[in-house]
N, C-alpha and C positions, 0 to 999 in steps of 0.2 A: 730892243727886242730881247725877250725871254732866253736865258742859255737853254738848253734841253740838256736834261741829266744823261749820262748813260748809263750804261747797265754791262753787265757782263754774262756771255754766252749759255750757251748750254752745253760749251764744251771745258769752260770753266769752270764750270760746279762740278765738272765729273772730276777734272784732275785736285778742285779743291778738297772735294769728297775723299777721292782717293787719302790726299794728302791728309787731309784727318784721323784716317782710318789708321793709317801706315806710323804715326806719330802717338797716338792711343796704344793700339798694338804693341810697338817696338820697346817705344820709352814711356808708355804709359802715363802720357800726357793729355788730360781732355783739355785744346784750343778753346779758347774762345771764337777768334776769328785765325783763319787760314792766311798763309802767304806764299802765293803759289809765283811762277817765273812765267813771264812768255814768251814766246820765241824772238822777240827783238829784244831790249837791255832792259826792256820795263819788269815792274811785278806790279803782284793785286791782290787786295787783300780782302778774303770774303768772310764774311759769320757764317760758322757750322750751326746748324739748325737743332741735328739731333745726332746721338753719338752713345752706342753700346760695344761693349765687348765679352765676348764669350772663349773658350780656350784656343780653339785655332782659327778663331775667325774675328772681324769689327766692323762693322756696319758705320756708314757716316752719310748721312742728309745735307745735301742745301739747298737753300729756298731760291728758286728763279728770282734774279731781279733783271727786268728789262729798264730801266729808266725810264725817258718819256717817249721810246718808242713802243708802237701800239702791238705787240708780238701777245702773242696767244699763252705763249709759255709762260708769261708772267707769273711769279707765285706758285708753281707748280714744286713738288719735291723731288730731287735728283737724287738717289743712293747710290752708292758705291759701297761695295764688301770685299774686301779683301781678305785671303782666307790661305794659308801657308797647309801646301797639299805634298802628298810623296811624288806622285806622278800627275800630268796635266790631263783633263777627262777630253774625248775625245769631242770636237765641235766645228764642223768644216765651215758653218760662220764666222768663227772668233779669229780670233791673229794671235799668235806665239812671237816673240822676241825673246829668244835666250832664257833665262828664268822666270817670264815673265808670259801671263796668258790674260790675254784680256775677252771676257764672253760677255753677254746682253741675256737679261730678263724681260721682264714685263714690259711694254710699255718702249720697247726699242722696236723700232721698224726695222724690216730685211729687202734690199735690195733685189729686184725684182724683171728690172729692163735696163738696158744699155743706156750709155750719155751720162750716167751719173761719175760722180766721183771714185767711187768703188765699185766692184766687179760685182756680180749678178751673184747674188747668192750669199754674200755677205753683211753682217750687221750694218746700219746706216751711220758709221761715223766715220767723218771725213777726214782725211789727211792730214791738215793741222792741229784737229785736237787730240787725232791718234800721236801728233810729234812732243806738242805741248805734253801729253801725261807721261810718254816714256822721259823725255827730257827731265822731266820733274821727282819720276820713280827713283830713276839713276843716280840723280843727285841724292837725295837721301840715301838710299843704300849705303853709296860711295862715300857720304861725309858721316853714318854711324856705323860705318864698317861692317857691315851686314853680307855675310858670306854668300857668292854667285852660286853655291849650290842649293842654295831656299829657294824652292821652287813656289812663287805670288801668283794665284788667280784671284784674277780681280773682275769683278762681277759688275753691271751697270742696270740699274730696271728705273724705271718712271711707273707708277701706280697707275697714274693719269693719263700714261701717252697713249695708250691707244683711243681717247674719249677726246684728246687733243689734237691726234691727226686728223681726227675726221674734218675740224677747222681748218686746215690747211694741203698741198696744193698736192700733198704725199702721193695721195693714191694714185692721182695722175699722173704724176713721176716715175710709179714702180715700186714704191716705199710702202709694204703692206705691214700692218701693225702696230705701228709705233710712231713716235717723231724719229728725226733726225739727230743726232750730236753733230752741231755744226761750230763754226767759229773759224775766223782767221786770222783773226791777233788775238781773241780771247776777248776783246770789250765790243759792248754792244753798243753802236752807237747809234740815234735816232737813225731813221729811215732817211739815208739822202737822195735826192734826184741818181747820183750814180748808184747808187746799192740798187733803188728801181732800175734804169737802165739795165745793172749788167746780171739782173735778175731774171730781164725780157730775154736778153740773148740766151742764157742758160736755159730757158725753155724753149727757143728757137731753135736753138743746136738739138737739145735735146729730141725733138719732133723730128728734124733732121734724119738725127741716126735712126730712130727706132722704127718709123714712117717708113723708111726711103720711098718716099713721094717727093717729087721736084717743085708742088706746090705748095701755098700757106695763103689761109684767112687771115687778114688782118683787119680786126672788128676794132673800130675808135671807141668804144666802150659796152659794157653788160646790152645795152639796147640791140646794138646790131650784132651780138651774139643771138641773143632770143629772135631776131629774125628769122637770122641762119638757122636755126633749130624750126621755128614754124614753116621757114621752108623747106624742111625737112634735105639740109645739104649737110653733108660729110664735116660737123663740126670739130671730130677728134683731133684735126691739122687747122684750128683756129687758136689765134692766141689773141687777147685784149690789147690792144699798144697804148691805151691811154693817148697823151698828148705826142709822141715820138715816132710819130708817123720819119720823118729824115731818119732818125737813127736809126730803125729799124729797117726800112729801106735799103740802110748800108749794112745790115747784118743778115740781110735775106740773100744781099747779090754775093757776102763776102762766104757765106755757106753752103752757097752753091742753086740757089733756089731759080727757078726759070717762069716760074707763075705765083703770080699775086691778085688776088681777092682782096677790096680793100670795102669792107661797106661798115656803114653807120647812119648815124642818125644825122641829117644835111647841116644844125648846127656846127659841128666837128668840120664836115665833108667844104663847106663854103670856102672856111680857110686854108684848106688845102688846095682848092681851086683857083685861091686867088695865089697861089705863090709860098703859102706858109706851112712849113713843114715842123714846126711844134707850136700846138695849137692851145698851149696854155695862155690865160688872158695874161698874163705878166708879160709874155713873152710879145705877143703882137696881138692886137683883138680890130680884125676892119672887117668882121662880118657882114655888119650891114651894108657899105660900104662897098663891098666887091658884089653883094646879092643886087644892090642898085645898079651898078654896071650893065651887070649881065640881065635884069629886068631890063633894060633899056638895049642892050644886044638883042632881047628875043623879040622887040616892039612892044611892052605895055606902055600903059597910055600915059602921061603925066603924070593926072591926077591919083592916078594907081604907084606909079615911082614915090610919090610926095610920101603917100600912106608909109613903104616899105620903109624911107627913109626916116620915115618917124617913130617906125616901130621899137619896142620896146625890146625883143627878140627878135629871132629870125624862125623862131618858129611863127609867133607874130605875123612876120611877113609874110608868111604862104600864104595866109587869107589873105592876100590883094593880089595874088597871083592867077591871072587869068590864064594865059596860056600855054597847060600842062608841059610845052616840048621842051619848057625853065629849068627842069628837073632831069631830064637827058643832058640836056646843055651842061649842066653843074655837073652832072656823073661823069660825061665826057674829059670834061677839063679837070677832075681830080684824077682822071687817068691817065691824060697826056702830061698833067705837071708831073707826075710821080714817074715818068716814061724820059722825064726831062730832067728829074732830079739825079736820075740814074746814071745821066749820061752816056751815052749809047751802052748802057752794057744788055748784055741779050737777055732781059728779062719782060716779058709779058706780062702789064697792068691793065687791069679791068676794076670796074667799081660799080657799086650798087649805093642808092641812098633813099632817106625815107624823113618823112616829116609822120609828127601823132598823128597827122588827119589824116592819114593813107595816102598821101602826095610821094608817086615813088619813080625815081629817073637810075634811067640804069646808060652805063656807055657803049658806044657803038658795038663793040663786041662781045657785051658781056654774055650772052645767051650762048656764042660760039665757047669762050673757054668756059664755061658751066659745063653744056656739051664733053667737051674734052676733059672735064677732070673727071 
Protein backbone atom coordinates (compact mmCIF):
# COMPACT_ATOMS: atom_id res chain seq x y z
CA UNK A 1 0.00 0.00 0.00
CA UNK A 2 0.76 3.54 -0.84
CA UNK A 3 2.39 5.70 2.21
CA UNK A 4 0.19 8.98 2.30
CA UNK A 5 2.35 12.21 2.34
CA UNK A 6 1.64 14.59 5.10
CA UNK A 7 1.34 17.99 5.19
CA UNK A 8 1.54 20.50 7.80
CA UNK A 9 -1.23 22.59 9.54
CA UNK A 10 -2.65 25.82 9.22
CA UNK A 11 -1.29 26.61 12.40
CA UNK A 12 2.21 26.03 11.04
CA UNK A 13 2.40 28.25 8.38
CA UNK A 14 1.34 30.94 10.63
CA UNK A 15 4.26 30.39 13.15
CA UNK A 16 6.28 29.68 9.96
CA UNK A 17 5.11 32.90 8.58
CA UNK A 18 5.78 34.57 11.55
CA UNK A 19 9.10 33.06 11.76
CA UNK A 20 10.07 34.50 8.41
CA UNK A 21 8.98 37.83 9.00
CA UNK A 22 10.84 38.04 12.41
CA UNK A 23 14.26 36.76 10.63
CA UNK A 24 13.86 39.28 7.64
CA UNK A 25 12.95 42.06 10.02
CA UNK A 26 15.68 41.52 12.76
CA UNK A 27 18.60 40.08 10.87
CA UNK A 28 17.70 40.81 7.60
CA UNK A 29 17.71 37.53 6.17
CA UNK A 30 15.27 36.49 3.37
CA UNK A 31 14.81 32.26 4.10
CA UNK A 32 14.46 30.21 1.66
CA UNK A 33 12.55 27.54 3.66
CA UNK A 34 11.62 28.14 7.45
CA UNK A 35 12.45 25.89 10.53
CA UNK A 36 10.07 26.22 12.91
CA UNK A 37 10.01 23.82 16.60
CA UNK A 38 6.96 22.03 17.83
CA UNK A 39 5.70 21.46 20.88
CA UNK A 40 7.18 17.77 21.20
CA UNK A 41 11.32 17.55 20.30
CA UNK A 42 10.41 17.58 16.54
CA UNK A 43 10.85 20.61 13.96
CA UNK A 44 9.57 21.37 10.38
CA UNK A 45 10.87 22.86 7.89
CA UNK A 46 8.51 24.77 5.50
CA UNK A 47 9.29 27.14 2.19
CA UNK A 48 8.30 30.87 2.55
CA UNK A 49 6.36 31.62 -0.50
CA UNK A 50 6.53 35.37 -0.47
CA UNK A 51 8.44 37.87 1.89
CA UNK A 52 8.65 41.97 1.90
CA UNK A 53 9.86 44.32 4.22
CA UNK A 54 9.16 47.92 4.81
CA UNK A 55 10.40 50.24 7.86
CA UNK A 56 8.47 49.03 10.79
CA UNK A 57 6.74 46.20 9.45
CA UNK A 58 7.49 42.49 7.13
CA UNK A 59 4.89 40.63 5.80
CA UNK A 60 5.68 36.71 5.04
CA UNK A 61 3.35 33.96 3.06
CA UNK A 62 3.16 30.43 2.98
CA UNK A 63 1.50 28.20 0.78
CA UNK A 64 -0.85 25.45 2.48
CA UNK A 65 0.51 22.08 1.99
CA UNK A 66 -1.92 19.30 3.09
CA UNK A 67 -0.33 16.19 1.67
CA UNK A 68 -2.72 13.49 0.65
CA UNK A 69 -5.17 14.47 2.89
CA UNK A 70 -8.19 15.93 1.08
CA UNK A 71 -8.49 19.36 3.37
CA UNK A 72 -9.78 22.50 1.55
CA UNK A 73 -7.03 24.55 2.73
CA UNK A 74 -4.70 23.04 0.48
CA UNK A 75 -2.73 25.74 -1.48
CA UNK A 76 -4.19 28.45 0.04
CA UNK A 77 -1.74 31.65 1.23
CA UNK A 78 -1.36 32.23 5.08
CA UNK A 79 0.29 35.89 6.00
CA UNK A 80 1.66 36.87 8.89
CA UNK A 81 3.04 40.67 9.47
CA UNK A 82 4.74 41.38 12.10
CA UNK A 83 5.12 45.06 12.73
CA UNK A 84 7.12 46.65 16.03
CA UNK A 85 4.44 49.27 17.50
CA UNK A 86 5.00 51.90 20.58
CA UNK A 87 1.73 50.86 22.27
CA UNK A 88 -0.45 47.64 21.43
CA UNK A 89 -4.03 48.90 19.42
CA UNK A 90 -6.91 48.06 21.27
CA UNK A 91 -8.73 44.45 20.13
CA UNK A 92 -10.87 42.35 22.47
CA UNK A 93 -10.47 39.46 19.96
CA UNK A 94 -6.67 39.10 19.94
CA UNK A 95 -4.58 37.86 22.85
CA UNK A 96 -1.66 39.94 24.55
CA UNK A 97 1.30 37.84 26.03
CA UNK A 98 3.88 40.30 27.51
CA UNK A 99 5.51 42.09 24.45
CA UNK A 100 3.73 40.39 22.24
CA UNK A 101 0.04 40.77 20.61
CA UNK A 102 -1.26 38.64 18.27
CA UNK A 103 -4.62 40.01 16.09
CA UNK A 104 -6.46 38.27 12.78
CA UNK A 105 -7.35 39.94 9.40
CA UNK A 106 -9.17 38.85 6.58
CA UNK A 107 -10.01 35.69 6.06
CA UNK A 108 -9.73 34.52 10.01
CA UNK A 109 -13.11 33.42 11.59
CA UNK A 110 -14.39 34.84 15.06
CA UNK A 111 -15.85 32.65 17.50
CA UNK A 112 -19.20 32.94 17.88
CA UNK A 113 -21.03 29.84 20.14
CA UNK A 114 -19.87 27.82 23.16
CA UNK A 115 -18.00 24.13 22.95
CA UNK A 116 -15.34 25.42 20.81
CA UNK A 117 -11.85 25.75 21.90
CA UNK A 118 -11.79 29.46 22.69
CA UNK A 119 -14.13 31.73 24.32
CA UNK A 120 -16.98 33.38 22.38
CA UNK A 121 -15.68 36.42 20.91
CA UNK A 122 -12.54 35.61 20.08
CA UNK A 123 -10.35 34.90 16.82
CA UNK A 124 -10.55 31.12 15.87
CA UNK A 125 -7.13 29.88 16.84
CA UNK A 126 -6.76 27.05 18.94
CA UNK A 127 -4.46 26.51 21.81
CA UNK A 128 -1.77 24.59 20.31
CA UNK A 129 -1.00 26.84 17.57
CA UNK A 130 -1.46 29.81 19.87
CA UNK A 131 1.50 27.61 22.21
CA UNK A 132 3.62 26.59 19.10
CA UNK A 133 3.97 30.48 17.80
CA UNK A 134 4.79 31.97 21.32
CA UNK A 135 7.09 29.13 21.87
CA UNK A 136 8.83 29.85 18.66
CA UNK A 137 8.51 34.03 19.11
CA UNK A 138 10.36 33.54 22.49
CA UNK A 139 13.02 31.57 21.30
CA UNK A 140 14.19 33.83 18.83
CA UNK A 141 14.05 36.98 20.68
CA UNK A 142 15.84 35.19 23.50
CA UNK A 143 18.68 33.68 21.20
CA UNK A 144 19.14 37.41 19.24
CA UNK A 145 18.88 39.28 22.25
CA UNK A 146 15.95 41.33 21.32
CA UNK A 147 14.99 43.54 24.09
CA UNK A 148 11.43 42.52 26.20
CA UNK A 149 10.53 46.23 25.89
CA UNK A 150 9.82 45.98 21.63
CA UNK A 151 6.54 45.85 21.79
CA UNK A 152 5.47 42.75 18.28
CA UNK A 153 2.07 42.84 16.69
CA UNK A 154 1.65 40.31 14.78
CA UNK A 155 -1.12 40.10 12.40
CA UNK A 156 -2.67 36.86 10.71
CA UNK A 157 -5.16 37.26 7.41
CA UNK A 158 -5.90 34.35 4.75
CA UNK A 159 -7.15 36.36 1.50
CA UNK A 160 -9.18 33.16 0.91
CA UNK A 161 -10.65 32.20 4.26
CA UNK A 162 -13.62 33.46 4.11
CA UNK A 163 -14.43 31.92 0.36
CA UNK A 164 -12.82 28.67 2.14
CA UNK A 165 -15.12 28.47 5.22
CA UNK A 166 -18.07 28.33 3.36
CA UNK A 167 -16.46 24.55 2.42
CA UNK A 168 -16.51 23.65 5.66
CA UNK A 169 -18.37 22.77 8.74
CA UNK A 170 -17.35 26.72 10.45
CA UNK A 171 -20.53 28.17 10.23
CA UNK A 172 -22.18 25.61 12.09
CA UNK A 173 -19.74 25.56 14.81
CA UNK A 174 -20.02 29.36 15.51
CA UNK A 175 -16.95 30.37 13.25
CA UNK A 176 -18.21 33.34 11.17
CA UNK A 177 -15.79 34.59 8.66
CA UNK A 178 -12.93 32.93 8.17
CA UNK A 179 -11.23 29.45 8.68
CA UNK A 180 -9.81 28.24 11.66
CA UNK A 181 -5.90 28.22 12.74
CA UNK A 182 -6.01 24.71 13.94
CA UNK A 183 -3.15 22.11 14.54
CA UNK A 184 -1.92 19.89 17.36
CA UNK A 185 1.43 18.79 16.72
CA UNK A 186 1.72 21.03 13.80
CA UNK A 187 1.78 18.11 10.96
CA UNK A 188 -1.04 17.24 8.88
CA UNK A 189 -1.52 14.04 8.59
CA UNK A 190 -3.97 12.20 6.12
CA UNK A 191 -7.48 11.73 7.52
CA UNK A 192 -7.49 8.61 9.99
CA UNK A 193 -10.45 6.72 11.11
CA UNK A 194 -9.62 8.27 14.73
CA UNK A 195 -9.16 12.14 13.47
CA UNK A 196 -12.90 11.03 11.93
CA UNK A 197 -13.99 9.58 15.08
CA UNK A 198 -13.00 12.27 17.54
CA UNK A 199 -14.19 14.89 15.03
CA UNK A 200 -17.90 13.22 15.49
CA UNK A 201 -17.55 13.73 19.19
CA UNK A 202 -16.37 17.38 18.95
CA UNK A 203 -19.58 18.10 17.21
CA UNK A 204 -21.54 15.87 19.51
CA UNK A 205 -20.21 17.81 22.62
CA UNK A 206 -20.48 20.54 20.79
CA UNK A 207 -24.55 20.37 19.98
CA UNK A 208 -24.57 19.30 23.61
CA UNK A 209 -23.56 22.57 25.12
CA UNK A 210 -24.95 24.95 22.77
CA UNK A 211 -28.56 22.96 22.23
CA UNK A 212 -29.13 21.86 25.79
CA UNK A 213 -31.49 19.42 24.32
CA UNK A 214 -31.03 15.83 25.87
CA UNK A 215 -31.70 14.59 22.32
CA UNK A 216 -29.54 13.73 19.05
CA UNK A 217 -30.32 12.50 15.40
CA UNK A 218 -28.12 10.25 14.44
CA UNK A 219 -28.48 9.99 10.50
CA UNK A 220 -26.08 6.84 8.95
CA UNK A 221 -25.40 9.21 6.09
CA UNK A 222 -26.38 12.58 3.85
CA UNK A 223 -29.61 10.31 2.67
CA UNK A 224 -31.21 10.03 5.97
CA UNK A 225 -30.40 13.62 6.80
CA UNK A 226 -32.36 14.73 3.59
CA UNK A 227 -35.26 12.63 5.05
CA UNK A 228 -35.15 14.41 8.19
CA UNK A 229 -35.23 17.72 6.51
CA UNK A 230 -38.29 16.44 3.97
CA UNK A 231 -39.78 15.64 7.06
CA UNK A 232 -39.59 18.72 8.05
CA UNK A 233 -37.97 17.55 12.00
CA UNK A 234 -35.76 19.55 13.97
CA UNK A 235 -32.28 18.75 11.93
CA UNK A 236 -30.07 21.46 13.74
CA UNK A 237 -29.39 18.38 16.66
CA UNK A 238 -28.56 15.81 13.84
CA UNK A 239 -25.18 14.77 13.16
CA UNK A 240 -24.03 12.20 10.22
CA UNK A 241 -22.18 9.19 12.07
CA UNK A 242 -21.09 7.59 9.10
CA UNK A 243 -20.02 3.81 9.80
CA UNK A 244 -19.75 4.46 13.95
CA UNK A 245 -22.98 3.83 14.93
CA UNK A 246 -21.06 1.77 18.63
CA UNK A 247 -18.86 4.60 19.13
CA UNK A 248 -21.10 7.17 18.87
CA UNK A 249 -23.52 5.39 20.96
CA UNK A 250 -20.91 5.59 23.72
CA UNK A 251 -20.32 9.29 23.11
CA UNK A 252 -24.04 10.30 23.37
CA UNK A 253 -24.65 8.08 26.73
CA UNK A 254 -20.96 9.47 27.94
CA UNK A 255 -22.35 13.40 27.37
CA UNK A 256 -25.15 13.09 28.84
CA UNK A 257 -27.81 12.53 26.14
CA UNK A 258 -31.21 10.50 26.99
CA UNK A 259 -32.85 10.30 23.46
CA UNK A 260 -31.64 9.00 20.12
CA UNK A 261 -33.10 9.30 16.76
CA UNK A 262 -31.19 6.89 14.57
CA UNK A 263 -32.46 6.83 10.90
CA UNK A 264 -31.00 6.07 7.44
CA UNK A 265 -31.31 4.39 4.55
CA UNK A 266 -32.03 0.28 5.56
CA UNK A 267 -28.59 -0.65 3.73
CA UNK A 268 -26.75 0.89 6.81
CA UNK A 269 -29.83 0.17 9.19
CA UNK A 270 -29.79 -4.01 8.33
CA UNK A 271 -26.36 -4.20 9.97
CA UNK A 272 -27.16 -2.60 12.86
CA UNK A 273 -30.13 -4.84 13.30
CA UNK A 274 -28.30 -7.69 13.04
CA UNK A 275 -25.79 -7.04 15.87
CA UNK A 276 -23.17 -4.77 13.99
CA UNK A 277 -22.32 -1.48 15.21
CA UNK A 278 -19.61 -0.34 12.67
CA UNK A 279 -21.00 -0.80 9.45
CA UNK A 280 -18.09 -0.52 7.30
CA UNK A 281 -17.70 -3.51 4.76
CA UNK A 282 -14.06 -4.05 5.97
CA UNK A 283 -15.29 -4.38 9.17
CA UNK A 284 -18.35 -6.94 8.86
CA UNK A 285 -20.71 -7.00 5.77
CA UNK A 286 -23.80 -9.99 6.32
CA UNK A 287 -26.46 -7.60 4.95
CA UNK A 288 -28.06 -9.92 3.07
CA UNK A 289 -27.69 -12.55 5.29
CA UNK A 290 -29.32 -11.07 8.49
CA UNK A 291 -32.30 -9.42 5.74
CA UNK A 292 -32.85 -13.37 4.82
CA UNK A 293 -33.34 -14.14 8.41
CA UNK A 294 -35.73 -11.70 9.25
CA UNK A 295 -37.57 -12.28 5.73
CA UNK A 296 -38.00 -15.69 6.92
CA UNK A 297 -39.04 -14.19 10.82
CA UNK A 298 -41.81 -12.02 8.98
CA UNK A 299 -43.14 -15.51 6.63
CA UNK A 300 -42.08 -14.75 3.09
CA UNK A 301 -42.25 -17.45 0.94
CA UNK A 302 -39.26 -19.39 -0.18
CA UNK A 303 -39.14 -18.63 -3.41
CA UNK A 304 -39.13 -14.77 -2.43
CA UNK A 305 -36.15 -15.73 0.40
CA UNK A 306 -34.02 -17.40 -2.67
CA UNK A 307 -34.41 -14.04 -4.72
CA UNK A 308 -33.31 -11.89 -1.44
CA UNK A 309 -30.57 -14.26 -1.03
CA UNK A 310 -29.36 -13.79 -4.44
CA UNK A 311 -29.53 -10.23 -4.45
CA UNK A 312 -26.98 -8.13 -5.48
CA UNK A 313 -27.91 -5.43 -2.87
CA UNK A 314 -30.21 -5.07 -0.20
CA UNK A 315 -31.68 -2.46 -1.79
CA UNK A 316 -32.21 -5.24 -4.49
CA UNK A 317 -33.89 -7.17 -1.89
CA UNK A 318 -36.76 -4.97 -1.15
CA UNK A 319 -38.20 -5.74 -4.41
CA UNK A 320 -38.95 -9.35 -3.19
CA UNK A 321 -40.29 -8.16 -0.18
CA UNK A 322 -43.97 -8.75 0.21
CA UNK A 323 -44.92 -8.08 3.55
CA UNK A 324 -44.39 -4.33 4.36
CA UNK A 325 -44.47 -5.17 8.45
CA UNK A 326 -40.24 -6.37 7.16
CA UNK A 327 -39.47 -2.88 7.48
CA UNK A 328 -41.02 -2.08 11.18
CA UNK A 329 -39.44 -5.54 12.10
CA UNK A 330 -35.78 -4.04 10.91
CA UNK A 331 -36.52 -0.38 12.64
CA UNK A 332 -37.48 -2.35 15.71
CA UNK A 333 -34.41 -4.34 16.00
CA UNK A 334 -31.97 -1.48 15.13
CA UNK A 335 -33.62 0.02 18.28
CA UNK A 336 -33.57 -2.61 20.60
CA UNK A 337 -29.74 -3.61 19.48
CA UNK A 338 -28.70 0.01 20.04
CA UNK A 339 -30.89 -0.23 23.61
CA UNK A 340 -28.71 -3.37 24.09
CA UNK A 341 -25.50 -1.94 23.10
CA UNK A 342 -25.94 0.61 25.76
CA UNK A 343 -26.34 -1.57 28.22
CA UNK A 344 -29.04 -0.65 30.58
CA UNK A 345 -27.94 2.84 30.61
CA UNK A 346 -31.07 5.28 30.61
CA UNK A 347 -31.06 6.18 27.16
CA UNK A 348 -34.18 6.00 24.85
CA UNK A 349 -33.55 4.50 21.16
CA UNK A 350 -36.00 4.82 18.33
CA UNK A 351 -35.26 4.47 14.61
CA UNK A 352 -36.55 5.23 11.38
CA UNK A 353 -35.66 3.57 7.98
CA UNK A 354 -36.24 3.89 4.32
CA UNK A 355 -35.26 2.06 1.14
CA UNK A 356 -35.38 4.43 -2.69
CA UNK A 357 -38.54 2.88 -3.39
CA UNK A 358 -40.43 4.59 -0.47
CA UNK A 359 -40.35 1.12 1.72
CA UNK A 360 -40.30 2.88 5.26
CA UNK A 361 -40.40 0.91 8.73
CA UNK A 362 -40.24 2.95 11.78
CA UNK A 363 -39.98 1.21 15.61
CA UNK A 364 -42.51 0.61 17.83
CA UNK A 365 -42.23 3.94 19.49
CA UNK A 366 -40.91 6.04 17.16
CA UNK A 367 -44.05 8.31 16.66
CA UNK A 368 -44.29 8.62 20.70
CA UNK A 369 -40.56 10.18 21.01
CA UNK A 370 -41.04 12.38 17.70
CA UNK A 371 -44.11 13.51 19.71
CA UNK A 372 -41.81 14.21 22.75
CA UNK A 373 -39.07 15.97 21.08
Amino acid sequence: MKKLKSGYTTGSCVVAGTMGALNYFFKDTILENVKIDLLDENSLVIPINRIRKRKNFCTCSIKKYSGDDPDVTNGIEIFSRIKIVDNFQYDERGYIFDNIQIRCGKGIGVVTKKGLQQQVGKYAINPKPLEMLLKNIRKFLRENNISKDIKIEIKIYIPEGREIAKKTFNEKLGILGGISILGTTGILKPMSEEALKDSLKIELKFLKENSKKDWIIFSFGNYGKKYCEELGLDTTNLIVISNYVGYMLDCACELGYKKIFLVGHIGKAIKIAGGIYNTHSKVADARIEIMVSNAFEIGEKSEDILKILHSNTVEEGCEYIKNKEFFNLIAEKVSKKSQEYLRGEDIWCESLIFSFKNNVGMSKNFIKMIESL
